[in-house]
MINU-487907 format. One record per residue (C-alpha): x, y, z; residue in three letters. Coordinates in steps of 0.2 Angstrom, whole numbers, padded with zeros to 4 digits, always signed. Example, Ala and Ser with C-alpha at 12.3 -4.5 7.8 and 13.67 -1.06 7.14 Angstrom:
MINU-487907
+0062-0022+0039Ala +0068-0005+0036Ser 
end
This chain:
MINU-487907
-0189-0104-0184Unk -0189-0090-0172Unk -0205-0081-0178Unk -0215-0101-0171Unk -0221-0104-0155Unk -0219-0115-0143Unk -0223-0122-0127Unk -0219-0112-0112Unk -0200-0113-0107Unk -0195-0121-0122Unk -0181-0115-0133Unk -0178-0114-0150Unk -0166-0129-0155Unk -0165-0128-0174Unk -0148-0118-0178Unk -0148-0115-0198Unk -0130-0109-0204Unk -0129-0096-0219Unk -0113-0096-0227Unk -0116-0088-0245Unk -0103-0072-0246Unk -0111-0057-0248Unk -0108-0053-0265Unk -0121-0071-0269Unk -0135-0065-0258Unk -0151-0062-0263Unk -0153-0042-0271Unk -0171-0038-0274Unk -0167-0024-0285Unk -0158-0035-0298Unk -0168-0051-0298Unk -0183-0057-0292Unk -0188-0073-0284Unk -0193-0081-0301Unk -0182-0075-0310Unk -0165-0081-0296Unk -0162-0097-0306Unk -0160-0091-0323Unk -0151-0076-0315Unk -0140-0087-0310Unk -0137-0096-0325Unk -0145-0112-0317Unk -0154-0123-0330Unk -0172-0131-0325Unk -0162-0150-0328Unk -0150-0143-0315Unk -0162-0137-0302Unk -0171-0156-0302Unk -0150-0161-0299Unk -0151-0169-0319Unk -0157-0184-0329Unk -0165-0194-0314Unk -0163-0212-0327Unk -0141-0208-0325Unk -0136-0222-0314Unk -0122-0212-0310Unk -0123-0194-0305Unk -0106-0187-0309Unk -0109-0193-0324Unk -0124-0184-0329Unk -0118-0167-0337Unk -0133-0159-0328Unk -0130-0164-0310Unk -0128-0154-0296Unk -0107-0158-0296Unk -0108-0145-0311Unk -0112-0129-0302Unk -0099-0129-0291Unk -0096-0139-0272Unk -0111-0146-0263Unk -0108-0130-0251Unk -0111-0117-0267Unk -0128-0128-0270Unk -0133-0127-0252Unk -0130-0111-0252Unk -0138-0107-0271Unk -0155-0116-0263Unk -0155-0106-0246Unk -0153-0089-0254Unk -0166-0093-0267Unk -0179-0103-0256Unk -0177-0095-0240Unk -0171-0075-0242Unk -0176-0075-0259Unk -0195-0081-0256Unk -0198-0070-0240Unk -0188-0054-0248Unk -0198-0055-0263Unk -0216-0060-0256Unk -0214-0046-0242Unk -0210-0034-0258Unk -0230-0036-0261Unk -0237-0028-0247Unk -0222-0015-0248Unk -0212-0021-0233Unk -0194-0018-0241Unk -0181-0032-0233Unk -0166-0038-0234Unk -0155-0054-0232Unk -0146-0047-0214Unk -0165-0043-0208Unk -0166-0063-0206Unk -0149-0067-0199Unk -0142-0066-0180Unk -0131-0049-0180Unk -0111-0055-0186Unk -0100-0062-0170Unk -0083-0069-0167Unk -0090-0086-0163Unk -0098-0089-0178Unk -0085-0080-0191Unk -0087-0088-0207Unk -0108-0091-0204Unk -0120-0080-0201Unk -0135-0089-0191Unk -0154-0088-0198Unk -0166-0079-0186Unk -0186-0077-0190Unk -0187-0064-0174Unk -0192-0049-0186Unk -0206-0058-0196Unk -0220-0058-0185Unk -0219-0038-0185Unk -0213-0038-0207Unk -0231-0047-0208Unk -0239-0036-0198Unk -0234-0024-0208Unk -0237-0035-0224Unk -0255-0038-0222Unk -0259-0020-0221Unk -0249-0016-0237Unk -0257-0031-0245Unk -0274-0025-0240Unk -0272-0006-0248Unk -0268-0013-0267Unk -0285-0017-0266Unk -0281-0032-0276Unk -0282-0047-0266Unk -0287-0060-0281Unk -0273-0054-0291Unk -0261-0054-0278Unk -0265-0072-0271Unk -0261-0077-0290Unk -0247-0070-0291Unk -0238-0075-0274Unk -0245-0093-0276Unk -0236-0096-0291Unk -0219-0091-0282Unk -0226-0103-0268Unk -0230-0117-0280Unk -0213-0115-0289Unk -0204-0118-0271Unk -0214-0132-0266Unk -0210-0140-0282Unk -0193-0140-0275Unk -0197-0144-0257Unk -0209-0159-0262Unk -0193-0166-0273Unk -0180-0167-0261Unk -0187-0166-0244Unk -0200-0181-0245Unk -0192-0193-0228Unk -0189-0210-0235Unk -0200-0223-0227Unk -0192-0240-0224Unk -0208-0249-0222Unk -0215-0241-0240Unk -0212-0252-0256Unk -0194-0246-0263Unk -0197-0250-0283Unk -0185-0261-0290Unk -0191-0255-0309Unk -0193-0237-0303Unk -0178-0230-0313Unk -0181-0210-0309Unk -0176-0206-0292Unk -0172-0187-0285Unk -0154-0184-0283Unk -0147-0181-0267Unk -0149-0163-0261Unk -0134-0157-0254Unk -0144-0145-0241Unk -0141-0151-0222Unk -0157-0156-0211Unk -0155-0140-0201Unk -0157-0127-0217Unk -0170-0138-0226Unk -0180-0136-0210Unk -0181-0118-0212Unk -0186-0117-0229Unk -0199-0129-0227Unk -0204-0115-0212Unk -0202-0101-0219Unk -0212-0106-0237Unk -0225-0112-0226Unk -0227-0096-0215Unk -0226-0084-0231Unk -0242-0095-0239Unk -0252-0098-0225Unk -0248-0078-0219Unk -0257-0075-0239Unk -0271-0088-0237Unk -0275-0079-0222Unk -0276-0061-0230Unk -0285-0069-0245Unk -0298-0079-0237Unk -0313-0071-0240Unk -0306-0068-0257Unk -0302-0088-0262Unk -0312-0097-0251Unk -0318-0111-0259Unk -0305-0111-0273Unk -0290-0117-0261Unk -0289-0129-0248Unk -0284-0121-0233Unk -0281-0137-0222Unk -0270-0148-0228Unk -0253-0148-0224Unk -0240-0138-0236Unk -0230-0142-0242Unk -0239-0156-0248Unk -0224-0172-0246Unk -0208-0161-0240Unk -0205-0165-0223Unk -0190-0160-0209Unk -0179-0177-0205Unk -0173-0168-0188Unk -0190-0165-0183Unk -0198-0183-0186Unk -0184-0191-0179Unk -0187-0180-0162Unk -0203-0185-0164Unk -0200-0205-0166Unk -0193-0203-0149Unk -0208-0194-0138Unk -0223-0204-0147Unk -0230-0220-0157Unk -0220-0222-0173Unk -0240-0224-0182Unk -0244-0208-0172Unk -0228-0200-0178Unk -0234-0205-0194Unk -0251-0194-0191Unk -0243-0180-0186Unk -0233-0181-0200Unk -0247-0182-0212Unk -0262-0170-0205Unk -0251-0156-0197Unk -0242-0143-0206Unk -0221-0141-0199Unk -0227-0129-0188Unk -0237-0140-0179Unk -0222-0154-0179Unk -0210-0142-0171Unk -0222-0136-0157Unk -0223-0156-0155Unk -0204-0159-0156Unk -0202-0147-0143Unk -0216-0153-0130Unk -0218-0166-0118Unk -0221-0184-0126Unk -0226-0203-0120Unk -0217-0207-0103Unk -0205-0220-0105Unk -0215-0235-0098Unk -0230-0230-0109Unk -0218-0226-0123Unk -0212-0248-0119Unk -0231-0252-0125Unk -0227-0244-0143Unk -0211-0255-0147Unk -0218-0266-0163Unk -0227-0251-0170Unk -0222-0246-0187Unk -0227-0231-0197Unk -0245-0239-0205Unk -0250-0247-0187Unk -0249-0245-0170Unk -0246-0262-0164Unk -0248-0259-0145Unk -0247-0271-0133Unk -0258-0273-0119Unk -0260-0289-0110Unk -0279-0290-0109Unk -0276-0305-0095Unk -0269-0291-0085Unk -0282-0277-0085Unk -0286-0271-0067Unk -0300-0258-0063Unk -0291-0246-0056Unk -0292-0236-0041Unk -0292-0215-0041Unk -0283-0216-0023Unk -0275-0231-0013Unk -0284-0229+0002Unk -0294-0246-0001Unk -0310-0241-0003Unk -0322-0255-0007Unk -0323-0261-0027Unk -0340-0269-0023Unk -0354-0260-0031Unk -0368-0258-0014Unk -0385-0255-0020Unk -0396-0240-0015Unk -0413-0245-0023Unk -0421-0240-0040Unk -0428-0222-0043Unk -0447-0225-0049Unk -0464-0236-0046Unk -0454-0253-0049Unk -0450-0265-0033Unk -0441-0282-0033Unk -0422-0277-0038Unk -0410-0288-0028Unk -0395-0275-0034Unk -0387-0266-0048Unk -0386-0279-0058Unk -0402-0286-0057Unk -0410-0269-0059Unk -0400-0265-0074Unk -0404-0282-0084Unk -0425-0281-0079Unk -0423-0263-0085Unk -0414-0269-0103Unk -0428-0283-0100Unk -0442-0267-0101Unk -0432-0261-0119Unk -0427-0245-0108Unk -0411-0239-0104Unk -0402-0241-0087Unk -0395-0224-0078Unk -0383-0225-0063Unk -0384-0212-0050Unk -0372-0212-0037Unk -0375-0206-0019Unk -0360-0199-0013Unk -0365-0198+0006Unk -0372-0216+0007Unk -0360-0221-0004Unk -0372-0231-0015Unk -0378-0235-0033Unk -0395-0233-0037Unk -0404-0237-0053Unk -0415-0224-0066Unk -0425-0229-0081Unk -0423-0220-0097Unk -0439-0224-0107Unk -0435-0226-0127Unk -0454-0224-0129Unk -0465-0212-0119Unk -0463-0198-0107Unk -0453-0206-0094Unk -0435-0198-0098Unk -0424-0192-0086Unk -0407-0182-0088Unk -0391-0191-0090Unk -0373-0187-0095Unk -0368-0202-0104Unk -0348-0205-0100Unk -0334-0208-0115Unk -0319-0214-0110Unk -0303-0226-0114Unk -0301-0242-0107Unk -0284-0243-0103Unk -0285-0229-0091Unk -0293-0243-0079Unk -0312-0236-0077Unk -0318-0252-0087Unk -0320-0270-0080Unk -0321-0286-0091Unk -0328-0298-0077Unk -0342-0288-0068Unk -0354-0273-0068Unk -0343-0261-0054Unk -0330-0252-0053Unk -0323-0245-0035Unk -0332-0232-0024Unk -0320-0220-0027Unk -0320-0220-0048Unk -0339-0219-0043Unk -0337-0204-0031Unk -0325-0195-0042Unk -0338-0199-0059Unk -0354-0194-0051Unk -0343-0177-0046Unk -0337-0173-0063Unk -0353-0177-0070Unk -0358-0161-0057Unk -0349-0150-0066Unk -0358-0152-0088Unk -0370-0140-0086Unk -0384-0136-0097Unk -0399-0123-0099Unk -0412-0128-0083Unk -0401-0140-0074Unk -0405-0139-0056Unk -0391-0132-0042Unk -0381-0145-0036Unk -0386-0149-0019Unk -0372-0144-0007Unk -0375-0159+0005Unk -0365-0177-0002Unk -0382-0186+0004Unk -0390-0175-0006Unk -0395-0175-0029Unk -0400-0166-0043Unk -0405-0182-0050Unk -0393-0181-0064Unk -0386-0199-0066Unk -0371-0207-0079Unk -0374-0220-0094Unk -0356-0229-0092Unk -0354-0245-0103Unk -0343-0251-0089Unk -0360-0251-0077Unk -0373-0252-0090Unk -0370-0265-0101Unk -0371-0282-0097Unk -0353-0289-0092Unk -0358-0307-0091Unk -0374-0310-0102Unk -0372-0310-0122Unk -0389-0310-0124Unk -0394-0293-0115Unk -0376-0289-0118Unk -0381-0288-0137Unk -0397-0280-0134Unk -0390-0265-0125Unk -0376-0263-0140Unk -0390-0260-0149Unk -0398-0243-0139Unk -0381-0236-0141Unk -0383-0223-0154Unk -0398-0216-0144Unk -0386-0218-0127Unk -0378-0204-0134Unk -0388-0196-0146Unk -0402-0194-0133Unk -0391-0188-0117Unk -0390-0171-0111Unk -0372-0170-0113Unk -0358-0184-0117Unk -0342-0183-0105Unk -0325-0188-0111Unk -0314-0193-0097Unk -0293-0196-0103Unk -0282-0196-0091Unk -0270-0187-0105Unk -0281-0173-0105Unk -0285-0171-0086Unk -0267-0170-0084Unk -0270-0149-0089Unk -0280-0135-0084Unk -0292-0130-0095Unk -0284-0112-0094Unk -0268-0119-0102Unk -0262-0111-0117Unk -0274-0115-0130Unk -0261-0124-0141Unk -0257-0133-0128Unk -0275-0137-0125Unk -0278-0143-0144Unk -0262-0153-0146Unk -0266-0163-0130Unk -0284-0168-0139Unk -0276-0171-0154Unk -0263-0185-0146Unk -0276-0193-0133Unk -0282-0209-0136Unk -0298-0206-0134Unk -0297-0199-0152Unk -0288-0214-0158Unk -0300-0227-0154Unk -0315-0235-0160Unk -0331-0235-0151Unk -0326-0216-0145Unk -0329-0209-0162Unk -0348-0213-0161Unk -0347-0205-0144Unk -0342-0189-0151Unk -0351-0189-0167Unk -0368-0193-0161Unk -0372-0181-0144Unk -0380-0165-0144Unk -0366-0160-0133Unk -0348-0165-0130Unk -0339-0159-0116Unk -0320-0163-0111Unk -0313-0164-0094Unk -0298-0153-0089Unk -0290-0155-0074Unk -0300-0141-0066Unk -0317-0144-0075Unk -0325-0149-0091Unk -0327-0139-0108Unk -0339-0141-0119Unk -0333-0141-0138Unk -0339-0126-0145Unk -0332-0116-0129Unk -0315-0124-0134Unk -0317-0121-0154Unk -0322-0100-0149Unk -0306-0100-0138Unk -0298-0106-0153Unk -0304-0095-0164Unk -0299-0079-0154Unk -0284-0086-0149Unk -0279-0088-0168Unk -0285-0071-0172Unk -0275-0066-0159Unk -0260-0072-0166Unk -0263-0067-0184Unk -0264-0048-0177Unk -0246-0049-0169Unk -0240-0057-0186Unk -0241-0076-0182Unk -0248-0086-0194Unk -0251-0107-0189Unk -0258-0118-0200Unk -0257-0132-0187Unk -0271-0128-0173Unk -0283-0129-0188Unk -0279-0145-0194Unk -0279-0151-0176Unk -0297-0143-0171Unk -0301-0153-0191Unk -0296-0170-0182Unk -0307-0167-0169Unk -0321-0157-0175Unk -0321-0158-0194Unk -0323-0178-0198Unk -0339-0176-0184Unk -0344-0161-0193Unk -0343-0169-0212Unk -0352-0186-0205Unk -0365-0175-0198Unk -0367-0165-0214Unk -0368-0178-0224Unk -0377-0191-0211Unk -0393-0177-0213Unk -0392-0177-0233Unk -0394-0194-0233Unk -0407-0205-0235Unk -0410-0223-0228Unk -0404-0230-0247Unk -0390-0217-0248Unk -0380-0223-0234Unk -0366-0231-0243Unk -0361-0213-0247Unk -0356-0213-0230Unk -0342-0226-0232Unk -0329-0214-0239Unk -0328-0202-0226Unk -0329-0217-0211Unk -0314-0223-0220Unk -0305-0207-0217Unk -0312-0205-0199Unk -0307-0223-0194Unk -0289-0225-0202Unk -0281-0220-0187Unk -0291-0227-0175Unk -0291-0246-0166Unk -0299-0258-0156Unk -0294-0272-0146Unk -0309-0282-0156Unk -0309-0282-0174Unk -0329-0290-0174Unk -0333-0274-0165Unk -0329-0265-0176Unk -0345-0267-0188Unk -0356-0264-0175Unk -0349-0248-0173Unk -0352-0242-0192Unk -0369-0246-0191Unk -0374-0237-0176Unk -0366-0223-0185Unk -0374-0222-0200Unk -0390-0230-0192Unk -0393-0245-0201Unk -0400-0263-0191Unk -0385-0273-0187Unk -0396-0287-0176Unk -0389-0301-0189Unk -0372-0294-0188Unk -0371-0299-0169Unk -0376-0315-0174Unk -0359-0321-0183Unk -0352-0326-0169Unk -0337-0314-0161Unk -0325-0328-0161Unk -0313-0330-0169Unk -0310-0311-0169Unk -0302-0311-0186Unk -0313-0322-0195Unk -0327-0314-0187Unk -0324-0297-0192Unk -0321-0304-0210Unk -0337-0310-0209Unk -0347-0297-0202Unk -0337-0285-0215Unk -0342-0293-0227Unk -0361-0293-0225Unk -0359-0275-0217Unk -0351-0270-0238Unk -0370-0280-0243Unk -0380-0267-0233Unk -0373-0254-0239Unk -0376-0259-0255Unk -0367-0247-0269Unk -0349-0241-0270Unk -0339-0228-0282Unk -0328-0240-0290Unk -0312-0230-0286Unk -0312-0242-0270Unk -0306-0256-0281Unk -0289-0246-0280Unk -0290-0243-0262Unk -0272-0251-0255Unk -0278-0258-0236Unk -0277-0278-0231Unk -0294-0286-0243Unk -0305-0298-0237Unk -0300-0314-0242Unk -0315-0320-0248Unk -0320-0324-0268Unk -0333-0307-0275Unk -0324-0294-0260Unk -0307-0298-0263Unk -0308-0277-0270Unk -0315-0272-0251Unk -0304-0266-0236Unk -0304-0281-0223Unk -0305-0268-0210Unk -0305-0248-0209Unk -0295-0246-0195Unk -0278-0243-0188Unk -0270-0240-0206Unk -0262-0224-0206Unk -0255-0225-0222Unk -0273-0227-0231Unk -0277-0223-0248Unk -0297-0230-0250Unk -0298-0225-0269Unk -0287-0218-0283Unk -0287-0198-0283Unk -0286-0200-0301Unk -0299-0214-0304Unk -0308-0209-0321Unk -0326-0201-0317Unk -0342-0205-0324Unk -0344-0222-0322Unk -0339-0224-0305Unk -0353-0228-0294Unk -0360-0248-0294Unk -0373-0259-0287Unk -0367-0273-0275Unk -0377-0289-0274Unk -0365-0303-0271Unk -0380-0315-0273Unk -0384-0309-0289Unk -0367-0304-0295Unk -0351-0310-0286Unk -0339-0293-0286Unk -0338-0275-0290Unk -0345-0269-0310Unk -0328-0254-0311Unk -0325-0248-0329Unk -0310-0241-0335Unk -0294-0245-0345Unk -0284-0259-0345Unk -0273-0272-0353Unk -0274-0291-0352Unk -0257-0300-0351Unk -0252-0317-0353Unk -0233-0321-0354Unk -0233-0339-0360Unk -0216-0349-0360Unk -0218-0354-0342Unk -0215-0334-0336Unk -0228-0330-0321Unk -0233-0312-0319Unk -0223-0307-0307Unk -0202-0313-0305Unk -0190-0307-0294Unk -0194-0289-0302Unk -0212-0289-0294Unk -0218-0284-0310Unk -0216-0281-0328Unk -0215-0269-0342Unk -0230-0269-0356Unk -0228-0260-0374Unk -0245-0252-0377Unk -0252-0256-0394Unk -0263-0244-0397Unk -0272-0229-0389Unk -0290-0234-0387Unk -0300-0219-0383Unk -0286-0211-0371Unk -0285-0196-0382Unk -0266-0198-0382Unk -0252-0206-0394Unk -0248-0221-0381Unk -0242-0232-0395Unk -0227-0239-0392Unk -0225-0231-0376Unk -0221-0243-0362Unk -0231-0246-0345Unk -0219-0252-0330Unk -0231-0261-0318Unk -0224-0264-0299Unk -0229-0275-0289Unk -0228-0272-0269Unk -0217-0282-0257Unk -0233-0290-0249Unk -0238-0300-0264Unk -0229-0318-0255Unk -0249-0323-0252Unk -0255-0319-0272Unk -0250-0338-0281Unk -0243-0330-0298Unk -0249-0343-0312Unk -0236-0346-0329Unk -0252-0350-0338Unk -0262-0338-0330Unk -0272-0322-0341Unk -0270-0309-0330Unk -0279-0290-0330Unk -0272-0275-0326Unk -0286-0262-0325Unk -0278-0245-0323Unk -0286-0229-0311Unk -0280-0218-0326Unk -0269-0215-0339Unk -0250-0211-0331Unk -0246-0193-0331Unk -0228-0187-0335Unk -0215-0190-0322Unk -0232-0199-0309Unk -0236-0215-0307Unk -0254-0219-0306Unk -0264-0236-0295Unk -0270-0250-0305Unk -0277-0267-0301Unk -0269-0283-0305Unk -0282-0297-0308Unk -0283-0315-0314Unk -0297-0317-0327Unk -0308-0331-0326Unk -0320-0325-0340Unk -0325-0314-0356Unk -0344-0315-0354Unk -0356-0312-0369Unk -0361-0296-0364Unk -0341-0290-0363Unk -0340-0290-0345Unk -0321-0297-0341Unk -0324-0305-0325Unk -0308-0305-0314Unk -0300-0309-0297Unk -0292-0295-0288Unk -0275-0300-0283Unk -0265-0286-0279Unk -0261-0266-0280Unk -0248-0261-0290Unk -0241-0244-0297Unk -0240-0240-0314Unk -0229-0228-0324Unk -0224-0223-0339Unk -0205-0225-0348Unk -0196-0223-0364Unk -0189-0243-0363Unk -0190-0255-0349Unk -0177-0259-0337Unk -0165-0273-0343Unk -0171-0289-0336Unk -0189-0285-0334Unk -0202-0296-0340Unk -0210-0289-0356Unk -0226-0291-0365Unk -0233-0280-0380Unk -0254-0280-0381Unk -0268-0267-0384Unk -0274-0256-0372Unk -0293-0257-0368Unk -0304-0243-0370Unk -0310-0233-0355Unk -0326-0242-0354Unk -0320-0260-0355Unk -0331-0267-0341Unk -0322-0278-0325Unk -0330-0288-0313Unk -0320-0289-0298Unk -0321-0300-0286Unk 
end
């Protein structure tokens, strides 16, 4: 682990044993990587650790007990996967190496192990790249070198997936990996090092396979280090853990393990979280503005005047409210000599339309107040001063004198809109999007980020944005993806985006030339940059009647975010897509739940059109009958999956009209069940097992073959019927050794013109076996063709 990074003082803490003799270690003029396992007489049952259907594993003549003691395997898997991958991949680009190149020099303390050390890669790759770059053969190459990639991941994804307790452990499920005799601390660098060696080739063959390869996401795709989650379950949010996890390759999770987390009385906020959601607790009874110093500066808002040809204001909030009043927005400019607020107008319609910054920031750093328009002088003082430093081409100098302006003020939410009046309150909502489309600049105070220089170590820099809360909450996504320019404050001053994005550029390509190769800063600056980026994309291909295409990628964007108000959070969709959400704010905001049901709800109908792939998508539904297939909410679900990867395409996108049609037209293949003899759907098994009669139109020979279908644990609210028909509607056809998503759903109805209407119940996992599990519920009928036509509900 040597050849990663990390932050400054800290030391490498993963220690990775090597105790193969010599006379088993890796020899590059004998075998290849390849070629290792048949070289060594290991059979392609064996390397998967046998028949994953033996219940018990020394049984099973191709188990993993039959090469010898779970040391030989360990050490079998680290020659191959470790010394084995980086001997033969550096062999490419004519870098000759050997096992010892990658191992601490021998020593009496360690005797009977050798220790793994990466020290000497960063220099090999180096050298690598310019060998790689002569053959002149950078498409080939990449071919090549991806398939022993590909064949290691294989491996890696197997046996190195973290169990997750909150995730649905399937009773039916039969095939399950063995257990790899590899310790944590080996697995760890294997995982590394394939990771390194791949992205170190995407790198050199970027030009070559843009396009062709996704370059993002993390790699291996499910194999994952138990020794570094658990470090990281102890610094941060298990549901931020969980992201991490998810969007960052291990290189970024070991820079993480290793760096400073949540303090412990921060960390005490996180205690019910789970992996899915963070359930932090805040006690909204207890929120106090806060103060930047304790010198007791006054928390009244005084009132300067207002900056134009108006007369009559009493004081900031009465200039603010007759300035809402006037369909304008109101601008706060604070005088830090006088130590007084004064009040701008920001005309929507006509010329008069002065500069702003418009402020972005987290309430539970203490700059918002539930019960009044103010906040204390010194928030003020300090704001008006930061909002000094966002520059922009023809901004005027900054006055030296406090009693003295530029005449650049702040749009806050906090000061601007109405704290105690619903009706203006509502109104202002509704200028939001041109809040911060229309500003000069938006400003995004964290207290997480001002915690840093912005001459920090630009890892250090784009970690800290990737675990602030301003990126995890709701209303501060519109306020980065809307502004003409975003700027974060450091500790020492603000940074606008792209400034940071160049740093990171050259600060990669700076690494890359002394052999270091990350994949995590880019998924990182993705987080950040790449959901505004796609949004924006997409926002400007996409006409007024188009928007529902928007609804995916929002999905994506707001799964790891949250809110302290669910009805809020509808509001917020539509000022980023743009569509009129005046009778949204009519449903009433309480109660929160049932109000964001609600206004979900008639949100899905404005939108309008879906690809039917959501009706597989495995969120919390709105309980209500014709969106029963629709997500009750998009946020704070970091295990989301909004369609089926595999959903059949073609007939995948579909009008919704409730009024006219209550549910979603999907079409694709399916079976309708009906046990009889007093049997409900699902027993204690969760599920059943179904003997296809027929193929349909699949294209396959599924006669006789048998469909497990498995039920999730959170089923308890789903009233399984003994009479009951019940559909199950699948996103495809099983592959070998996968399960797919299907839809379980009670029919109600075979209309005339073949439409099967139906009532979404549940997700469930389908998959596809030999024979059924003793015990299981079975069921024999015909599989439907792929165009069989379902109305969910």
């Amino acid at each position: 682990m040597e050849h990663l990074p990390l932050h400054a003082g800290k030391k490498h803490f993963i220690v990775a044993p090597y105790e193969a003799p010599e006379s088993d270690w890796f020899d590059i003029s004998r075998e290849s990587f390849l070629s290792f396992p048949s070289a060594r007489h290991w059979t392609e049952a064996q390397l998967h650790g046998g028949d994953e259907t033996t219940k018990d594993a020394h049984l099973d003549p191709d188990g993993f007990h039959r090469k010898g003691s779970p040391q030989k395997v360990e050490q079998f898997f680290q020659t191959w996967l470790f010394f084995g991958l980086a001997i033969d991949v550096l062999r490419f680009g004519g870098v000759r190496a050997s096992v010892e190149d990658f191992l601490k020099p021998a020593t009496q303390t360690h005797a009977k192990a050798r220790i793994v050390n990466t020290s000497r890669l960063p220099g090999m790759l180096v050298d690598w790249e310019k060998g790689i770059k002569a053959r002149g053969r950078l498409m080939k190459d990449w071919d090549t070198l991806n398939e022993m990639f590909e064949r290691a991941g294989s491996i890696l994804d197997r046996f190195c997936r973290l169990p997750n307790p909150e995730e649905d452990n399937s009773l039916l499920q039969q095939e399950r990996p063995r257990l790899w005799p590899v310790r944590d601390e080996i697995a760890t660098t294997l995982i590394a090092m394939a990771c390194t060696l791949r992205r170190t080739a995407y790198n050199v063959c970027s030009k070559e396979i843009s396009g062709l390869v996704d370059g993002v996401s993390p790699w291996p795709k499910t194999a994952r280090s138990g020794i570094l989650m658990r470090r990281l379950e102890t610094k941060w949010c298990v549901a931020d853990m969980m992201t991490t996890l998810t969007q960052l390759p291990i290189d970024g999770h070991y820079y993480l393990a290793a760096s400073a987390g949540l303090e412990p009385d921060e960390l005490d906020h996180h205690s019910k979280c789970v992996r899915a959601h963070c359930r932090y607790e805040y006690d909204a009874n207890m929120y106090r503005t806060r103060h930047v110093t304790d010198d007791g500066c006054r928390e009244e808002v005084r009132y300067g005047g207002h900056l134009g040809p108006e007369r009559g204001q009493r004081d900031w909030v009465d200039a603010m409210t007759k300035i809402i009043d006037k369909d304008a927005i109101p601008i706060a400019l604070w005088n830090k000599g006088m130590k007084k607020l004064w009040s701008v107008e920001y005309h929507l319609t006509g010329r008069r339309r002065p500069d702003f910054v418009a402020i972005s920031h987290v309430w539970t750093d203490g700059k918002g107040n539930p019960d009044a328009n103010s906040l204390p002088e010194c928030q003020l003082d300090r704001i008006q001063r930061l909002v000094e430093g966002v520059t922009w081409e023809g901004r005027y100098r900054i006055p030296e004198s406090d009693y003295e302006s530029d005449g650049v003020g702040f749009w806050m939410d906090t000061l601007c809109i109405p704290a105690n009046d619903k009706a203006r309150k509502d109104k202002a909502i509704t200028t939001m999007r041109r809040v911060y489309s229309e500003a000069k600049a938006v400003l995004v105070l964290d207290d997480w980020l001002q915690e840093i220089r912005s001459d920090a170590p630009p890892l250090d820099l784009i970690t800290r944005i990737f675990q602030s809360n301003w990126i995890k909450r709701l209303w501060t996504h519109q306020e980065g993806f809307l502004p003409k320019a975003l700027w974060f404050q450091f500790k020492d001053r603000a940074v606008e985006i792209n400034e940071l994005r160049e740093g990171f550029g050259a600060y990669e390509s700076s690494l890359q030339r002394q052999g270091i190769h990350l994949g995590f800063p880019r998924g990182a600056e993705m987080r950040l940059v790449g959901q505004y980026s796609v949004l924006q994309r997409m926002f400007g291909l996409t006409s007024a009647t188009e928007k529902w295409r928007l609804y995916f990628p929002l999905a994506a964007a707001m799964s790891e975010r949250k809110t302290s108000r669910l009805a809020d959070e509808t509001i917020c969709l539509a000022t980023i897509v743009d569509i009129p959400f005046a009778d949204l704010q009519e449903i009433p905001a309480k109660p929160d739940i049932d109000s964001g049901g609600k206004r979900m709800a008639l949100f899905l109908e404005k939108l309008g059109k879906f690809s039917t792939g959501v009706i597989f998508n495995n969120y919390p539904r709105l309980d209500q009958r014709g969106y029963r297939w629709a997500p009750r909410s998009l946020l704070n679900f970091r295990t989301a999956k909004i369609t089926s990867a595999g959903a059949e395409p073609g007939f995948d996108i579909a009008s919704f009209n409730p009024n006219r049609r209550p549910g979603l037209l999907a079409q694709y293949h399916g079976f309708l069940v009906n046990f009889g003899l007093g049997k409900p759907f699902a027993g204690v098994e969760r599920g059943c097992a179904i003997q296809c009669a027929g193929s349909a139109d699949s294209g396959q020979d599924l006669d006789g073959k048998w469909f497990l279908v498995q039920l999730p644990r959170n089923n308890s609210n789903v009233e399984w019927q003994t009479w009951q028909t019940y559909a199950v509607i699948l996103s495809e056809i099983p592959k070998q050794r996968a399960t797919a998503p299907a839809v379980v759903a009670s029919l109600q109805e075979r209309q005339e013109d073949g439409i099967h209407v139906v009532i979404h119940q549940n997700i469930a996992s389908v998959w596809m076996t030999q024979e059924p599990p003793e015990g299981v519920s079975t069921v024999r009928t015909a599989l439907l063709r792929k165009r069989t036509k379902w109305l969910v509900g």
